[in-house]
C-alpha positions as a Markdown table, in Angstrom:
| # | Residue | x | y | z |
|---|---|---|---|---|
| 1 | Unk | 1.3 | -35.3 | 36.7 |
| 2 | Unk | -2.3 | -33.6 | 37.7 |
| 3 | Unk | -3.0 | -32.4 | 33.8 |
| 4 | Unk | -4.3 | -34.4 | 32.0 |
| 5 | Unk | -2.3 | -35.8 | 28.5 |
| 6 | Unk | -2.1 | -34.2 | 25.4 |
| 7 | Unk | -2.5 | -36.1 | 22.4 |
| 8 | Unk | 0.1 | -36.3 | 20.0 |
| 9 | Unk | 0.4 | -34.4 | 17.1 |
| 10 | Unk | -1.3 | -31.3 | 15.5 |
| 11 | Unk | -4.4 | -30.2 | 16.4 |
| 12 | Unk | -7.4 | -31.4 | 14.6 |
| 13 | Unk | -8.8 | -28.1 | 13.8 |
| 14 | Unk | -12.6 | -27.8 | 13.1 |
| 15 | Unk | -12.2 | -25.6 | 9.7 |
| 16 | Unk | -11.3 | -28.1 | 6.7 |
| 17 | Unk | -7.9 | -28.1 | 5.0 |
| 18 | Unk | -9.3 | -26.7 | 1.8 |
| 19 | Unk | -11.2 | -23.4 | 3.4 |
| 20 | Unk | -9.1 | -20.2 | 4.9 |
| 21 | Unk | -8.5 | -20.2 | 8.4 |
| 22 | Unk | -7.9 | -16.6 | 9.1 |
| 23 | Unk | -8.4 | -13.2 | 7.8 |
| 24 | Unk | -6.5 | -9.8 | 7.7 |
| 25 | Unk | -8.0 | -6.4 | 6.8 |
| 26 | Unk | -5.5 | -3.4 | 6.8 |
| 27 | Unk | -3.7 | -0.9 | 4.8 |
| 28 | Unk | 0.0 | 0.0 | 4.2 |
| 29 | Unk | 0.8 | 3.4 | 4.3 |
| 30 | Unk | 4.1 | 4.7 | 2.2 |
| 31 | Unk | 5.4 | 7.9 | 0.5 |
| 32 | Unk | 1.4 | 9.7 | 0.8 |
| 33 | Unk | -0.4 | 6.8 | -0.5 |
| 34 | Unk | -2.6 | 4.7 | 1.6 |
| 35 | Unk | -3.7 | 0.9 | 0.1 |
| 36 | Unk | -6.2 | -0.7 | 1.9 |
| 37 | Unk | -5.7 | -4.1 | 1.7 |
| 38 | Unk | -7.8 | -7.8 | 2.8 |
| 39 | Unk | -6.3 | -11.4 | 3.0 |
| 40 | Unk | -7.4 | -14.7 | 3.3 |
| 41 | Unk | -4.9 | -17.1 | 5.3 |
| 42 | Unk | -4.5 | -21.0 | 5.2 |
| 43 | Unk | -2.8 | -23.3 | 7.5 |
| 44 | Unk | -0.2 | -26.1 | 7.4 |
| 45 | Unk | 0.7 | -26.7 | 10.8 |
| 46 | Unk | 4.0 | -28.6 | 11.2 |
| 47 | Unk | 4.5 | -28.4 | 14.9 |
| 48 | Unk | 1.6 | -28.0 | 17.7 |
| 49 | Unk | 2.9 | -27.7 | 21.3 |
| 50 | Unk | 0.4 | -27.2 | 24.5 |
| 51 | Unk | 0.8 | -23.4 | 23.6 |
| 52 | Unk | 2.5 | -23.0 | 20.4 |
| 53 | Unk | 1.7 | -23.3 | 16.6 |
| 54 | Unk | 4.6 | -22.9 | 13.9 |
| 55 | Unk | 3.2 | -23.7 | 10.6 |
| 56 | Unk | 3.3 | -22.5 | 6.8 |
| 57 | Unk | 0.4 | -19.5 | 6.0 |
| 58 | Unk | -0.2 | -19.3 | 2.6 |
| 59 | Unk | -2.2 | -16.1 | 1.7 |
| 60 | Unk | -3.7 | -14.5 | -1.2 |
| 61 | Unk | -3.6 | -10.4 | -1.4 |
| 62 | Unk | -5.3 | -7.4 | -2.9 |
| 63 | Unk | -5.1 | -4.3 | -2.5 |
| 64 | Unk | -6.4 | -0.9 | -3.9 |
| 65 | Unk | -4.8 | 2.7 | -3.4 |
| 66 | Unk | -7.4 | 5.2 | -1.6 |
| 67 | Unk | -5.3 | 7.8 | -1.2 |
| 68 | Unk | -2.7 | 8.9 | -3.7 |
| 69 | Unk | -0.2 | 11.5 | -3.9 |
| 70 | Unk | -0.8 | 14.9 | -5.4 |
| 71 | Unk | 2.2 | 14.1 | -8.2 |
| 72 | Unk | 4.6 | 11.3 | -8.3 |
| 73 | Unk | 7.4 | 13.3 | -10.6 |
| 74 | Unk | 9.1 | 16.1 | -8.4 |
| 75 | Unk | 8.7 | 19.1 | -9.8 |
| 76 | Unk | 6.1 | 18.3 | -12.6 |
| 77 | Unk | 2.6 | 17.5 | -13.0 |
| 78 | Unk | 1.9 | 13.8 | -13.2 |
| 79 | Unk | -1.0 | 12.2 | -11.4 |
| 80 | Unk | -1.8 | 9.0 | -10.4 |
| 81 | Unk | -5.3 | 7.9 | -11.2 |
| 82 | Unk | -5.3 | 4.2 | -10.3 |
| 83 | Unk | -2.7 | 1.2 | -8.1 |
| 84 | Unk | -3.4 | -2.1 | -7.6 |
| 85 | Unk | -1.2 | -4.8 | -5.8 |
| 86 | Unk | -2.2 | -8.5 | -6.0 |
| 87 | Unk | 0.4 | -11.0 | -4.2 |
| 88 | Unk | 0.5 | -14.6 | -3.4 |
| 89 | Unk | 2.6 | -14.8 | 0.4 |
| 90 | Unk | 4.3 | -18.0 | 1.8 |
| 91 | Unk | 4.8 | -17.4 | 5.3 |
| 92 | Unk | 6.3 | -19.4 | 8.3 |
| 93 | Unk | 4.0 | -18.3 | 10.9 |
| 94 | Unk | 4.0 | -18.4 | 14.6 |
| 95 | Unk | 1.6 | -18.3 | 17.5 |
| 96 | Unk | 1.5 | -18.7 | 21.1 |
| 97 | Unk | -1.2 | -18.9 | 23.9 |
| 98 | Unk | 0.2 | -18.5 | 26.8 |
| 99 | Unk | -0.6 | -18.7 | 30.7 |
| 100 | Unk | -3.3 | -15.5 | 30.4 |
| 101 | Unk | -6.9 | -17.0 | 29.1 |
| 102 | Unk | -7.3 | -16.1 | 25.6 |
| 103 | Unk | -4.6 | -13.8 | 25.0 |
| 104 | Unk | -2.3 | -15.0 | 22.4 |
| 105 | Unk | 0.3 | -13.2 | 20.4 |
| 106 | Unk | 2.4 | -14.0 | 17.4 |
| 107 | Unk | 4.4 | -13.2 | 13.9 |
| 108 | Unk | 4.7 | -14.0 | 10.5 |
| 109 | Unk | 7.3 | -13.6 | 7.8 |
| 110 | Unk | 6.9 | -14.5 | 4.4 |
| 111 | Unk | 7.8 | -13.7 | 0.7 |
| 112 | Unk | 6.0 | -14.2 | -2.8 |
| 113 | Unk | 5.1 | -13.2 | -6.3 |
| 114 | Unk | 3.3 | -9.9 | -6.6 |
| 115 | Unk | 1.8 | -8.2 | -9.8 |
| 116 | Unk | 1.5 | -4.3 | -9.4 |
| 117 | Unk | -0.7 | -2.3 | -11.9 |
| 118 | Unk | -1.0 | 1.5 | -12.2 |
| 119 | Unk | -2.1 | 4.0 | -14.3 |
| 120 | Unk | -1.2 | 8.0 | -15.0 |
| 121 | Unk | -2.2 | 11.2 | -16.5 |
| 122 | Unk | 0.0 | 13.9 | -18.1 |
| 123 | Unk | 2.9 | 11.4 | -18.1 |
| 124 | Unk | 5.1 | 10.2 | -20.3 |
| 125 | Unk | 3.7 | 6.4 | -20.1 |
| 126 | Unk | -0.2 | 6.0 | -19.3 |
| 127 | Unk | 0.2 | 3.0 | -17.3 |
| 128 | Unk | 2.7 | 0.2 | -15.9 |
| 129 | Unk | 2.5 | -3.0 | -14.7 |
| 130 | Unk | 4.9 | -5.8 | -14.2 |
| 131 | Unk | 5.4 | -8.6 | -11.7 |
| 132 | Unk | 8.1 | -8.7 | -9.0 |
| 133 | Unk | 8.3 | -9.9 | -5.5 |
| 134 | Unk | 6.9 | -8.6 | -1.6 |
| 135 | Unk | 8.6 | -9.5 | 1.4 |
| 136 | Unk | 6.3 | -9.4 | 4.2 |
| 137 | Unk | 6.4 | -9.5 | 8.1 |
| 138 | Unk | 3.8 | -9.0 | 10.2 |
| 139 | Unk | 3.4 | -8.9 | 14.1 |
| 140 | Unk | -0.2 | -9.4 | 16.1 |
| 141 | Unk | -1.7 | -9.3 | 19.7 |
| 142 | Unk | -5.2 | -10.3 | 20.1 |
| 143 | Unk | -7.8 | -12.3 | 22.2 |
| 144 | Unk | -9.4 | -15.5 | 22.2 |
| 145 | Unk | -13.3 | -15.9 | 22.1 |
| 146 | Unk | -13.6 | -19.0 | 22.1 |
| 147 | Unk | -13.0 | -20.7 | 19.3 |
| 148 | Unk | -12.1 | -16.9 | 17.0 |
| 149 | Unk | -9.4 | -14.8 | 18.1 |
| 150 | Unk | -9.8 | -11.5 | 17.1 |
| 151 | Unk | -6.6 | -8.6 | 17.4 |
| 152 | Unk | -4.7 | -6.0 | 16.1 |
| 153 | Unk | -1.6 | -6.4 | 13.7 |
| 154 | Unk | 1.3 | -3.9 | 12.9 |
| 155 | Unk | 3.8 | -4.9 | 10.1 |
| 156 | Unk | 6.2 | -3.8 | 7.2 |
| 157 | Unk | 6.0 | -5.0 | 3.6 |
| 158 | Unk | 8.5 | -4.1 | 0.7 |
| 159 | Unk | 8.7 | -4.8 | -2.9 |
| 160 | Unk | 12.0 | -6.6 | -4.6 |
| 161 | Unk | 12.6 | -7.4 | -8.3 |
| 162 | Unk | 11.2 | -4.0 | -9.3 |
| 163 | Unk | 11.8 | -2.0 | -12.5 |
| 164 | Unk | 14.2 | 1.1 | -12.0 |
| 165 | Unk | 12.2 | 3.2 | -14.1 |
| 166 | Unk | 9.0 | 2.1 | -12.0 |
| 167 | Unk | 6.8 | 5.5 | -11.1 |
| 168 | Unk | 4.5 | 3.5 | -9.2 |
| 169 | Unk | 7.4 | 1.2 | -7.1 |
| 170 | Unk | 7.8 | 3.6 | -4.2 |
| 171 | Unk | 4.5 | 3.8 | -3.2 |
| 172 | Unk | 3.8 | 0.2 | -2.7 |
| 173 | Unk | 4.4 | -1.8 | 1.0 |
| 174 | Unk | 5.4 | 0.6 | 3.8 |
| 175 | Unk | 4.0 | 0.3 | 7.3 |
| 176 | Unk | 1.0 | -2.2 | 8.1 |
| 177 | Unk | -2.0 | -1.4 | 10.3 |
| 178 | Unk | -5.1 | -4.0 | 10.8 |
| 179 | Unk | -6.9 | -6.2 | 12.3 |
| 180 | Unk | -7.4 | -10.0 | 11.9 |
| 181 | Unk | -9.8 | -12.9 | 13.0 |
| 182 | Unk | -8.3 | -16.2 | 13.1 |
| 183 | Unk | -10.6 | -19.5 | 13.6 |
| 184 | Unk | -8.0 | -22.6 | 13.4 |
């Protein structure tokens, strides 16, 4: 009876509907390549409790190999020279704020087109690229400054709808690293 009421409702949050209200800067690491990757994150919060947020996260993806593996055909020569991911997620997302100041902790899990692009040498096809589909889940812990929270986030990503005769499929998604800043 001390505290004072909540209002009713989500959140007004002081970033517009129409701008991103997070960010995400990684890389996936799978099968010797390593794709650094960045996000952009909007909100559509559909239940707002005194610690928790569940909402929808839609987020936009790119992502670039760095490192690639000396030859994706066992026992012959053929190189990768280029892989590119791009992916549009829908994700239900949660976070919670608990009884610590500023730390807050939470998880998202989500699915959505992706379009994958790569290109070979001394191959029998110089380049591929087809859409399919990413699942995505992703776990974070970070700390509230505030009106940014700013942590680190470990998660797993795999690709679905692929080609069987993709060269390029098993070298996409894999094990998340990253940090993100979120400003809702």
């Amino acid at each position: 009876m001390a505290q004072t009421p909540r209002p009713r409702g989500p959140v007004a949050s002081p970033t517009p509907p129409w701008l991103p209200r997070a960010a995400f800067v990684g890389t996936t690491i799978r099968e010797g390549a390593i794709l650094p990757q960045a996000r952009l994150q909007w909100q559509v919060v559909f239940f707002q409790g005194r610690s928790d947020t569940l909402g929808i996260l839609i987020e936009p993806l790119a992502s670039f190999a760095l490192v690639k593996p000396d030859t994706i055909v066992e026992g012959d020569d053929v190189d990768m020279t280029s892989l590119q991911l791009y992916s549009l997620l829908f994700s239900v997302g949660y976070t919670s704020r608990r009884r610590t100041p500023g730390l807050e902790w939470g998880f998202q899990v989500g699915t959505g087109p992706a379009w994958l692009h790569a290109r070979f040498s001394n191959g029998s096809k110089d380049e591929e690229s087809y859409w399919g589909g990413l699942l995505d889940g992703r776990a974070r812990l970070g700390y509230r400054f505030g009106a940014v929270s700013l942590g680190l986030a470990v998660g797993y990503s795999d690709p679905y709808n692929y080609r069987r005769s993709s060269l390029a499929r098993s070298y996409i998604g894999g094990l998340q690293l990253g940090i993100y800043a979120d400003w809702r």
